[in-house]
GUTOR-906038 format. One line per 8 residues: their letters; for each residue x, y, z of C-alpha. Coordinates in pm, whole numbers, plus 50000, padded with zeros to 5 digits. Last residue first. Layout:
<drenbas>
a	X/Y/Z | ...;
</drenbas>
This chain:
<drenbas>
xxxxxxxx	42198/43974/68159 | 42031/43699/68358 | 42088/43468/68075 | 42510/43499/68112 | 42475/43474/68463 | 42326/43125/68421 | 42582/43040/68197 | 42866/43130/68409;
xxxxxxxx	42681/42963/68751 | 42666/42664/68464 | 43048/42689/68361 | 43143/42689/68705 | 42937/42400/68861 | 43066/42183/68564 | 43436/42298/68632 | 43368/42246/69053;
xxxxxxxx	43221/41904/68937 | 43527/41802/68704 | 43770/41857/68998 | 43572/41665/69289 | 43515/41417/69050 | 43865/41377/68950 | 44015/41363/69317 | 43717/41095/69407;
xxxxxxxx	43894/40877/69113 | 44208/40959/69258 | 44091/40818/69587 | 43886/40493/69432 | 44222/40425/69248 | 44497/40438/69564 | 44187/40209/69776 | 44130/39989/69456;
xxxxxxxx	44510/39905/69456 | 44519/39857/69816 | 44244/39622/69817 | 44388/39445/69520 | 44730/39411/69699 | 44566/39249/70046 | 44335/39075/69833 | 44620/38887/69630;
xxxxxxxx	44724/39004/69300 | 44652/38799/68976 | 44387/39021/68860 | 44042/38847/68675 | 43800/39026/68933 | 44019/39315/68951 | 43934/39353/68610 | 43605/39289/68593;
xxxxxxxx	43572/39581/68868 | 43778/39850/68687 | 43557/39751/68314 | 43250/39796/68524 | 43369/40127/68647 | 43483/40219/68342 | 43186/40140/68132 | 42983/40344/68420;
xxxxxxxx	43174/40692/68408 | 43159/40686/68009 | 42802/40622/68010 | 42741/40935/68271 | 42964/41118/68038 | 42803/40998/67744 | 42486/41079/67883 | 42574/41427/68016;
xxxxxx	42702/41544/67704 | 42367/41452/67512 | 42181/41606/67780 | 42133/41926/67536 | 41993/41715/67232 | 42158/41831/66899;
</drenbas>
């Protein structure tokens, strides 16, 4: 199995949603005012997540890395 494979689908995973989050604020009945809002609430737990899953990625590598020091 290919190492990046992970990283692909995550990276894959990561775009589809965005795309999928912009189409369908495209197509939303809400006003701007309420979209804007929306996308401001999302955008911040979205930056929440990122900030969470790159302090786990950063951990498991410093662990691997240790790991082949040994």
């Amino acid at each position: 199995m290919n190492k990046d494979s992970g990283a692909g689908f995550f990276t894959g995973l990561i775009v589809g949603a965005l795309a999928g989050l912009v189409v369908g604020f495209m197509y939303a009945p809400r006003s701007g005012a309420e979209t804007r809002q929306i996308v401001k609430e999302k955008a911040s737990t979205l930056k929440d997540g990122a900030s969470s899953m790159a302090g786990k990625v950063k951990d498991v590598v410093q662990g691997r890395a240790a790991r082949e020091e040994e």
